[in-house]
N, C-alpha and C positions, 0 to 999 in steps of 0.2 A: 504494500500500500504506500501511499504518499506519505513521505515523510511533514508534509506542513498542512496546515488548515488549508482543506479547500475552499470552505466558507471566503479564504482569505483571496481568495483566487482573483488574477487581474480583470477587474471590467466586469465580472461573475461568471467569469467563462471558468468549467470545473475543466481541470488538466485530467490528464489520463491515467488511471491507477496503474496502471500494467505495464507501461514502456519502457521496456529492457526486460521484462518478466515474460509477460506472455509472447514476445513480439520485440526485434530489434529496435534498440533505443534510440540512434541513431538513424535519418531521414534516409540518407542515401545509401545504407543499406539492406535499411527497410523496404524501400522502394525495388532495389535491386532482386531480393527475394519475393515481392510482390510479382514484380513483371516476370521473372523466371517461372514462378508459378502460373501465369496465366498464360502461359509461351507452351507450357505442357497440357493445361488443359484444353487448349485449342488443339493441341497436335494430338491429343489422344481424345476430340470430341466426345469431352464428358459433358458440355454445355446443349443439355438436348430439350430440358423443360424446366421451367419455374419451381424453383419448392420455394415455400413460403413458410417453412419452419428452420432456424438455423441451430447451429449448436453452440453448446457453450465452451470453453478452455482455452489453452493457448494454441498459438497459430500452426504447432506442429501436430496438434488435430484435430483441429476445426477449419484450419485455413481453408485448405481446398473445399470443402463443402460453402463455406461463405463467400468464398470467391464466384465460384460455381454458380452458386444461385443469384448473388448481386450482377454479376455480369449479364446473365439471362436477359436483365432486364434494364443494363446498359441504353438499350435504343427506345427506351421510353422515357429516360431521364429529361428530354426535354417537357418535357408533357406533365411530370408529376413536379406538386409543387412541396410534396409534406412527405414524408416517412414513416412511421409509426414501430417501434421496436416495443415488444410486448414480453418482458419474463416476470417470473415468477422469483421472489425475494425466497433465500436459501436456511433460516431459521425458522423461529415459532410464528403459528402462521396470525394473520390479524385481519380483522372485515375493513380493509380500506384496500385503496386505489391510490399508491404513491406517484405525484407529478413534481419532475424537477423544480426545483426552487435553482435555477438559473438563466441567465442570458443565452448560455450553449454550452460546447464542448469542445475545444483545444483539443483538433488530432494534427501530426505530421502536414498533413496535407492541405487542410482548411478547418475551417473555424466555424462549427455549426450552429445556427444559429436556432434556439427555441421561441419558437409565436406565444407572446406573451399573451395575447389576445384568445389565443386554442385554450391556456391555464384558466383564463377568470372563467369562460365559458362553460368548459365543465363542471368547475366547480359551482358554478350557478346552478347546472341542470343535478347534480346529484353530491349530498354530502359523503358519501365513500373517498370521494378523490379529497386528497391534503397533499399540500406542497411541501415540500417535504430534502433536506440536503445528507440528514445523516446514514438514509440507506442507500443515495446512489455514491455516497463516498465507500461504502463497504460491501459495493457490489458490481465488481468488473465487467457482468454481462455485456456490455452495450460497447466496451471498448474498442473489441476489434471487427465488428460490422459499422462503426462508426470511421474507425479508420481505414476500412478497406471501399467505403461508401467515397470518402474523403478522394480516394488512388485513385477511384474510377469516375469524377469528374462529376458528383452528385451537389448542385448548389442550392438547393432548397431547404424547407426548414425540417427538422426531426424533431417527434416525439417520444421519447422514452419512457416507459411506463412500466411499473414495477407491481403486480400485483400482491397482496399482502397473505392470498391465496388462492387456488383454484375451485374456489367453490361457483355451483352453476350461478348463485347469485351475485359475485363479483362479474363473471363472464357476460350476461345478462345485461348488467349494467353496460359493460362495454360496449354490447351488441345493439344497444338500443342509444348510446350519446354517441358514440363515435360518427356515425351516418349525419347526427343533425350537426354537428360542431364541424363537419366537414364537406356539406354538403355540396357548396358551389366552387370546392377546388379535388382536384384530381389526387386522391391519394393511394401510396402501395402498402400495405401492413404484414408485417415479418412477427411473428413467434421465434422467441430465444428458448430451446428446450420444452415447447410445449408444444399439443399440438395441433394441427393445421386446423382439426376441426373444431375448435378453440375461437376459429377467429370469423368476423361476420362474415354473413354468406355473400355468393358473389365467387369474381374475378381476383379478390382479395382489392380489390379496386373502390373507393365510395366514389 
């Protein structure tokens, strides 16, 4: 984990818990192992279909499944304006709906930016969701589909969201704000370890 207060973080933007841990610390030979890996999975066409659930750990095994699947959908990146990464927080479980209490997220690549506007509105539509710093400081998920989002040229904003657990009534909730809070822009929604059929129905598209 990070050695300093993320709270403390420049501008609110929270740094990466994992850089040099899950995934090379260093940019340019992070980069260097990114494009290597995507130089193979093109040559051995494993990019055949979308999955919309990715996994969790570090890059030596997870990588290729999150590359995999974020690149799929490379050629729509112009088109989508939001991202949505969905896991489930890894202790005692709780009836809420964790949303970043920040500006974004500081990866290598780019600087994500979180729609402050997406945070008040959910929380208007349902009291599950609280904004919340001290479980995305103590939970790596989102690090390295943020930074591999970042490699591959994704400028839009992200949602990260942490459920407090997998009950159908958390899910629900999901099923039923996410559509209205995103309604008139194009968004794609990813499961971290959880799965596909988790997430609302559809294209995984609102």
């Amino acid at each position: 984990m990070m050695s300093h207060k993320l709270s403390c973080a420049k501008d609110g933007f929270r740094p990466l818990l994992t850089l040099g841990q899950f995934f090379p610390g260093n940019r340019n030979d992070l980069e260097s192992l990114l494009t290597q890996t995507v130089e193979n999975i093109n040559k051995n066409h494993c990019v055949s279909s979308e999955s919309f659930s990715l996994p969790r750990g570090a890059f030596q095994f997870s990588g290729i499944d999150i590359l995999t699947s974020l690149s799929a959908v490379v050629p729509r990146f112009q088109e989508i304006s939001n991202i949505i990464l969905i896991a489930r927080v890894l202790r005692e479980t709780e009836h809420c709906i964790w949303l970043p209490d920040y500006s974004g997220f500081d990866t290598p690549f780019r600087r994500h930016v979180v729609d402050a506007g997406v945070i008040l509105n959910l929380e208007k539509l349902s009291s599950v969701f609280i904004r919340d710093r001290i479980n995305f400081e103590e939970d790596p998920a989102f690090d390295l589909p943020l930074v591999i989002s970042g490699y591959l040229g994704y400028f839009g904003s992200v949602l990260p969201v942490l459920l407090g657990s997998s009950s159908d009534e958390l899910i629900a909730t999901l099923k039923n704000t996410l559509p209205r809070v995103f309604e008139k822009s194009r968004t794609l929604i990813f499961t971290i370890a959880l799965p596909v059929s988790n997430l609302p129905p559809g294209n995984r598209f609102l």
